[in-house]
C-alpha angles and dihedrals in degrees: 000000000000116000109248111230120158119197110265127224108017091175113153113210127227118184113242138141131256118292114225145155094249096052091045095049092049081051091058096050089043078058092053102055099025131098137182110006106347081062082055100057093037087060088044100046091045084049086048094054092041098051090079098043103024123024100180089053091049090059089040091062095034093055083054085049099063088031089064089034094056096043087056084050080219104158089196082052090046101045081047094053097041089058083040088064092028082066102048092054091044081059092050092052092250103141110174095051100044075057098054084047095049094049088046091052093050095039087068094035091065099043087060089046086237088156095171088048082044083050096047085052102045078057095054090050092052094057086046098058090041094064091044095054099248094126093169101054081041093060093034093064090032083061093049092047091047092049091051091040087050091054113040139056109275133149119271106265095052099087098039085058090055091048094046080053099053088045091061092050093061079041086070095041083054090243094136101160082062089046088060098045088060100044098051097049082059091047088058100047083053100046089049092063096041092242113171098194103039088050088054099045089051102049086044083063090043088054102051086060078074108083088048081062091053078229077133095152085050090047100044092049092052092044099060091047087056089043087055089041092055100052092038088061086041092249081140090157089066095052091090091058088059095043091043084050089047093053098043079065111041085053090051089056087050091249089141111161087051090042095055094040086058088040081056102043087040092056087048097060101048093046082063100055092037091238083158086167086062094032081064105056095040098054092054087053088058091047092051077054106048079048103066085040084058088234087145109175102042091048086048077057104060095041092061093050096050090050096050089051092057090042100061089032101049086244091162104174098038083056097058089049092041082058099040087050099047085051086044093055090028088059087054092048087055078229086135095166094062096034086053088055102045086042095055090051094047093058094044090057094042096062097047086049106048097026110164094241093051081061090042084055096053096046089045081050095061090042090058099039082051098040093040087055093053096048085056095057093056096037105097088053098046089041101086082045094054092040095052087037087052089048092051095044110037096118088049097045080048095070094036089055085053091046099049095041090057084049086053096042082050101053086041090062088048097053093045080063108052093047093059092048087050096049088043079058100044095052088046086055098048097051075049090055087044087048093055103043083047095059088044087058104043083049093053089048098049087039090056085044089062112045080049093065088045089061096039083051095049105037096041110024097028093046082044090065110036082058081062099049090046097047093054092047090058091041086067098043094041095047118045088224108204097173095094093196093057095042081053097048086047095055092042088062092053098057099046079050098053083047101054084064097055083060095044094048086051092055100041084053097056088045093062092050132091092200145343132235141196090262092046091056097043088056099049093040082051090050091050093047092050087057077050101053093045093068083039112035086180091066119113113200125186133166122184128187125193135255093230088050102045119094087008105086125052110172131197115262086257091063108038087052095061093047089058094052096047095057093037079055095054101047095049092054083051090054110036094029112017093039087212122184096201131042120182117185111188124183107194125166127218120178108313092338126098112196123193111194116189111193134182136171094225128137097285122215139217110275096190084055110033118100123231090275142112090052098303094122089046093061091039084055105047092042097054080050093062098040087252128142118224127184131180127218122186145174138200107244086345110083132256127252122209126198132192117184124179135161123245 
């Protein structure tokens, strides 16, 4: 099985300075004695502080913020205040609505031509859609960012957060020499301004690569230096990244009692902080681990709760890994019913999320941002040529234009098309995914049914039974019974007792199965002949299967059930009928046929005049039940042979 490792540390960096208390308690004086816009900035700074140590602070002071905003009637307040809430609610995990803040920020933004605040947007969305799986949308608003950053005066660590953005999204593609060539031109710009921050959140990043790289003792070491550094500056709500980086490899490197005890510590923390994109992730990583510990149903329990999570999130990648990890434990657990089904879901995420022409996009999205940069640079020479060229050939661009709108006319139909094809396909899917989880479910609920009547069966009937055969047993060693016909009759009771809860206890053992298999059948046939063999100690007993059957049938616990009962049937009429001394049971497979024989050398009888007695009907019974074919040869002084034949 592919090993489950899910990308560490997908931590996107904005730049911001230091919370503290001191800060935050000059901001709230400022609060007290400000007005009009300055009122404004004083409510978003202390929003912005309080988004790493206290998230429902952060959305307090961020709600002022557009309320004072709103009453000055001020667009460049409003568009602040909207990114302001837009924040908070990226903090809380919330990530749609962190998206209809962010538009409404740059919608206004724009109309006020406030290109560096637009830039500083288009940067926010792109972390957005990242988190939310949309890589090319991501990369789409990062490039538009970069090229105004690029172009206007902005101060120094705007443009090394856009390309440590852009780098975590190819860390997701898995293009991580890509990854490296963006964060280390970030890690320049940063180390030419000697700034601390930006260095150590880079090379956190850096870091985190590498794990990609299986370079785990490196990682583990770096990890817990930048673990110390961020609680040292006080940075404590990105401790659980560290510790979530630090599990991933200690679990790589098959640590996995250290590993579980960061993944928990880790979930605790962003529970805390309500960080639900990275709770999710990390949750999946402990269930990877419970997993190879073969603690099956905690970490099933931590699987379901991280999908549910990304699905009402919109989580997309975490939901295909939260499917891919419950098949995963439900296939250890031989449970196949439920491992078909989440591994049926997992793949169908997985393609409408990694699609090849979503990868071709973001890659097409680089080249243009690449190629659009280099034309610029050469605009302002080639622009008298167009214009003259443009003079000279304007009846012939007009037909071009006609021809190349009908050509566009034309692909947008065909894409209008498709996406409804796609979207017929989509919805088709989707009643397919209901369907599934339906059946689970139904499974789960007829499965609990079940094991409910077994214990019924054994604690009330079975214990019903063992107080008769224990009463009658005291009953003959309390009373010095003299009347031999009633001693006999006593003692008959108690064996057909005793043997009431064989049958029970075989019942009760095909109930509590899924399913039952050659092997399954050969132990509990053994079982029965060695009862046998304790009331006839002449008795020789064999049962062979097979190489070519064995590991190849698995039957349901029906009939399973009825196969064991046909051939149960047939030994005890060897031994209490036929007084055979020898009983030979073989399970052999030929094509799509699986054949039992069971042989003895009794004392035979005459088929054409035997009545249907002596269990014969109820074989018959059981095996028409089953689709099976059964046929009886016998012989007078010779033995009898009895085969069953079905198809699997």
């Amino acid at each position: 099985m592919r090993l489950f490792l899910v990308i560490c540390f997908s931590f996107v960096f904005i730049s911001h300075s230091q919370s503290n208390k001191p800060v935050i308690d000059s901001l709230l004086q400022l609060t007290r004695i400000s007005n009009d816009t300055v009122l404004v900035k004083a409510f978003n700074e202390l929003s912005w502080e309080y988004k790493n140590v206290d998230i429902d602070s952060s959305m307090y002071y961020s709600k002022k913020s557009l309320e004072v905003a709103l009453e000055l009637n001020n667009k460049k307040a409003i568009a602040a205040s909207y990114n302001s809430l837009a924040n908070s609610f990226d903090g809380m995990g919330q990530l749609d609505s962190a998206l209809v803040y962010h538009k409404k920020s740059l919608d206004l933004k724009l109309e006020i031509a406030h290109k560096v605040g637009a830039a500083d947007s288009y940067n926010n969305l792109g972390i957005v859609y990242d988190l939310k799986g949309d890589f090319d949308l991501s990369l789409e608003h990062y490039f538009n960012a970069l090229n105004i950053y690029e172009n206007e005066k902005v101060p120094f660590y705007k443009v090394p957060m856009v390309l440590t953005n852009i780098g975590i999204v190819y860390k997701k593609q898995k293009e991580y020499e890509k990854v490296l060539e963006y964060y280390n031109k970030a890690l320049k710009i940063y180390t030419d301004n000697n700034y601390d921050f930006g260095i150590v959140i880079t090379k956190g990043n850096i870091g985190s690569v590498l794990i990609n790289l299986k370079k785990f003792k490196e990682s583990i070491k770096f990890c817990a230096e930048a673990k110390d550094l961020y609680e040292k500056l006080g940075y404590k709500r990105y401790v659980p990244y560290m510790l979530s980086n630090m599990a991933f490899a200690k679990d790589s490197l098959k640590i996995h009692k250290q590993s579980q005890e960061d993944f928990e510590e880790a979930i605790k923390l962003f529970t805390e902080d309500k960080n639900l994109y990275e709770l999710v992730h990390t949750k999946i990583g402990l269930a990877n681990n419970l997993k190879k510990q073969q603690k099956f149903i905690t970490a099933l329990n931590h699987g379901k709760e991280a999908l549910e999570i990304a699905k009402s999130e919109g989580f997309k990648e975490w939901e295909v890994k939260a499917y891919r990890i419950l098949a995963d434990v439900e296939k250890l657990r031989k449970n196949y019913h439920a491992y078909s089904a989440y591994l049926e879901l997992h793949t169908i995420r997985k393609d409408s999320l990694f699609e090849e022409s979503k990868t071709k996009t973001i890659f097409e999205l680089e080249t243009k941002y690449q190629t659009a940069k280099k034309e610029k640079e050469i605009l302002s020479q080639r622009a008298e040529i167009a214009e003259k060229e443009l003079k000279l050939d304007r009846n012939r661009n007009q037909i071009i234009g006609l021809i190349t709108l009908a050509v566009a006319l034309s692909i947008l139909g065909y894409l209008l098309y498709n996406q409804q094809k796609l979207k017929n396909r989509q919805l088709q899917k989707e009643n397919e995914l209901k369907e599934a989880l339906a059946e689970i479910e139904t499974h789960n609920k007829l499965q609990e049914q079940r094991l409910r009547i077994s214990r019924d069966l054994h604690d009330n009937i079975g214990a019903q039974l063992t107080f008769i055969i224990s009463s009658i047993e005291n009953l003959q060693y309390g009373f010095k019974l003299t009347n031999a016909k009633l001693k006999d009759k006593l003692t008959g009771i108690s064996a057909f007792t005793k043997e009431t809860i064989y049958e029970l206890r075989d019942t009760i053992w095909a109930m509590n199965k899924d399913e039952i298999t050659l092997e399954d059948l050969k132990a509990r046939i053994s079982n029965f002949i060695e009862k046998a063999n304790a009331s006839s100690s002449n008795m020789r007993f064999k049962i062979d299967i097979n190489d070519n059957a064995k590991g190849a049938t698995v039957f349901s616990s029906l009939m399973g059930m009825n196969i064991y009962r046909i051939i149960q049937e047939a030994v005890n009429n060897a031994i209490k009928y036929a007084e055979a001394s020898s009983i030979e049971v073989v399970i052999k497979k030929k094509e799509s046929t699986i054949h039992f024989t069971i042989t003895d050398n009794g004392k035979g009888f005459n088929i054409e005049s035997v009545e249907e007695g002596n269990g014969l009907n109820n074989m018959t019974k059981r095996a028409t039940d089953i689709n099976a074919d059964i046929s009886y040869i016998s012989t007078i002084g010779e033995g009898t042979i009895v085969s069953l034949s079905l198809n699997t």
